[in-house]
SERO-4910 file (N, C-alpha, C, O; in steps of 0.05 Angstrom, whole numbers):
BEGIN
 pado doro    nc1    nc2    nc3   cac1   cac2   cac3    cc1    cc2    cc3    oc1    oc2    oc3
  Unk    A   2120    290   -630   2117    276   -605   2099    293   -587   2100    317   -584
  Unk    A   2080    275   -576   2058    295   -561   2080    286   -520   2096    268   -514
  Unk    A   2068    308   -505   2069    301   -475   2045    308   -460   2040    331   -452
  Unk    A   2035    295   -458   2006    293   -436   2017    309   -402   2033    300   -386
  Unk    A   2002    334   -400   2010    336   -371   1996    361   -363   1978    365   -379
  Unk    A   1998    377   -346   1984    386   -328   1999    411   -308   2016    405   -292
  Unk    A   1990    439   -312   2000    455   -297   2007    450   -270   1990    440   -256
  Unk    A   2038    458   -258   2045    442   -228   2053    411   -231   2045    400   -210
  Unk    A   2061    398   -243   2065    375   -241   2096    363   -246   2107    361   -268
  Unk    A   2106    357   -223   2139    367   -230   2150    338   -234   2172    330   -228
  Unk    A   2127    321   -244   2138    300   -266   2152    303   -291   2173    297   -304
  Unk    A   2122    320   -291   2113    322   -322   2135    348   -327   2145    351   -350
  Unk    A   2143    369   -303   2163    384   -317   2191    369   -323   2207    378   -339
  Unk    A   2196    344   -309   2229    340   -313   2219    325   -334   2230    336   -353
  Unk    A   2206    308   -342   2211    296   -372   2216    317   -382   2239    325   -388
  Unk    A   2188    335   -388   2197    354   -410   2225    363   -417   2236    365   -439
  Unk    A   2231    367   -398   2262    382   -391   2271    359   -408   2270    361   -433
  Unk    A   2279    339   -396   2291    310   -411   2290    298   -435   2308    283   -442
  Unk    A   2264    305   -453   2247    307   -475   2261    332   -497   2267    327   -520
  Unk    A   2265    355   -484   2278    372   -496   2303    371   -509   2312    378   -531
  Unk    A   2316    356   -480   2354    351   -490   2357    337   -513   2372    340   -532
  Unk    A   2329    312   -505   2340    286   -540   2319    298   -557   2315    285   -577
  Unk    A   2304    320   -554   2302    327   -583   2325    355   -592   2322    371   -611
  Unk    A   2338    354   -580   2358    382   -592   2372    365   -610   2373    368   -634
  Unk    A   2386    343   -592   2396    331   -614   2386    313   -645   2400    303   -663
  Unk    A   2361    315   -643   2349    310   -668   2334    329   -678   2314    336   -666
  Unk    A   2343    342   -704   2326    352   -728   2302    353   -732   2301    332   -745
  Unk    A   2283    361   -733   2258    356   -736   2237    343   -715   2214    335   -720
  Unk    A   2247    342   -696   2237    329   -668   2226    353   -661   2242    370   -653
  Unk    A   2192    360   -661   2176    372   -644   2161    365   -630   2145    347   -635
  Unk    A   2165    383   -603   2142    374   -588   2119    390   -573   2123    411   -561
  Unk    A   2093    377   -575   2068    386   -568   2070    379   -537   2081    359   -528
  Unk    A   2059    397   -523   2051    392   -496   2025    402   -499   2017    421   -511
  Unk    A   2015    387   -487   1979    386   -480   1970    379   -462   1971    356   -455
  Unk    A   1957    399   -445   1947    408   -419   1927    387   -413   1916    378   -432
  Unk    A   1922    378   -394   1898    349   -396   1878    367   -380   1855    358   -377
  Unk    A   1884    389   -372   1862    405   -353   1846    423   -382   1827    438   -379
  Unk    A   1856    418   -403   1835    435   -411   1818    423   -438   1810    434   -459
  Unk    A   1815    393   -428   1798    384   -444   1791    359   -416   1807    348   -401
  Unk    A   1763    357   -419   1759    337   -394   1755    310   -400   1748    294   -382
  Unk    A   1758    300   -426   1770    271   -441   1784    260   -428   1784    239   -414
  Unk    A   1808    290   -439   1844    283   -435   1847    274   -397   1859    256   -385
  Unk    A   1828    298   -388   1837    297   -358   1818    266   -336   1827    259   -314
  Unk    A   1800    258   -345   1800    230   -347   1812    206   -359   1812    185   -346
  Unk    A   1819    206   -379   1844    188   -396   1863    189   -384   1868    168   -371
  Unk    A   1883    211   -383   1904    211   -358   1915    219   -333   1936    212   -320
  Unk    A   1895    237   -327   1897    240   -297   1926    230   -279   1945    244   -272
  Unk    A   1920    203   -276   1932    189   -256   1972    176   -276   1995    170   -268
  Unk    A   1962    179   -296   1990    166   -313   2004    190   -324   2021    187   -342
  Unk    A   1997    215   -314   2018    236   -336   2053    234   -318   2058    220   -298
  Unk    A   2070    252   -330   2073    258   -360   2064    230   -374   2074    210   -363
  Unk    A   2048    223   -396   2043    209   -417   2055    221   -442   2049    241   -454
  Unk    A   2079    198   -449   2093    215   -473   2079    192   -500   2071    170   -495
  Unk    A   2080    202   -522   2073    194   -541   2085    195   -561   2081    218   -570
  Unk    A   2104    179   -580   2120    184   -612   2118    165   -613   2118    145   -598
  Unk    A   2116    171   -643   2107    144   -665   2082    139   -661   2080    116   -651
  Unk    A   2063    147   -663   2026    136   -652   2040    116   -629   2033     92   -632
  Unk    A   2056    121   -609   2054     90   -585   2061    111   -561   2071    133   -562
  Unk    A   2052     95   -541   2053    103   -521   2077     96   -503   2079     78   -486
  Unk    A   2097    116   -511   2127    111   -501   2141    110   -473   2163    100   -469
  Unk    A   2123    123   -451   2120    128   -428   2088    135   -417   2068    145   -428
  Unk    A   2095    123   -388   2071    143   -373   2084    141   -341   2096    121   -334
  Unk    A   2081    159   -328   2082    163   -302   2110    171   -299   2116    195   -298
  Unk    A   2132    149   -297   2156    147   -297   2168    157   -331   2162    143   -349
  Unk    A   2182    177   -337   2195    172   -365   2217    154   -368   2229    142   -351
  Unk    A   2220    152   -398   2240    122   -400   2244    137   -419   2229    139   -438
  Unk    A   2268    152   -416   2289    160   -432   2300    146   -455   2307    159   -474
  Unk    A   2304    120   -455   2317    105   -467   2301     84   -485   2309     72   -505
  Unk    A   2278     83   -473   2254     75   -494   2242    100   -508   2225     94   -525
  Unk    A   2247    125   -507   2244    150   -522   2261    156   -536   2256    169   -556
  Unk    A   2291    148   -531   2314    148   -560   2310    117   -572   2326    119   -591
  Unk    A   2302     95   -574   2292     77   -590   2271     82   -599   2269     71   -621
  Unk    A   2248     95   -592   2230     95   -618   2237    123   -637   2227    126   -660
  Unk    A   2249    135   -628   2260    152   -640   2281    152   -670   2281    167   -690
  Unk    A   2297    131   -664   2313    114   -674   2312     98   -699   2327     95   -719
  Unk    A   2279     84   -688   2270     70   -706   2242     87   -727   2236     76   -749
  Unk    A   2230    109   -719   2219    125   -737   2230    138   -760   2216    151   -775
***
């Protein structure tokens, strides 16, 4: 699972935080965090929508996390 986000951004820190708990409880659940400041693609692509969470190639969240749409695709991978 990737998380799209950005040094200072205390969105993007409480997913993480939140991201962390439901992957403790799953096995093999890693996660990439990727700075959008250090590629200027990323930091036009999401800028305005991070944390942008990502599992399963889909785009599981942006802005707001959805906890609960992140233990269903989880679920179903």
């Amino acid at each position: 699972m990737t998380v799209y986000s950005r040094p200072d951004c205390h969105l993007c820190d409480e997913a993480i935080e939140q991201i962390e708990a439901i992957a403790a409880d799953r096995q093999g659940t890693d996660i990439e965090v990727v700075d959008i400041e250090s590629d200027d693609r990323l930091l036009r692509m999401y800028l305005e929508r991070i944390p942008v969470v990502v599992a399963g190639g889909e785009v599981v969240s942006e802005l707001l996390f959805d906890p609960a749409r992140l233990r269903s695709v989880l679920e179903t991978a």
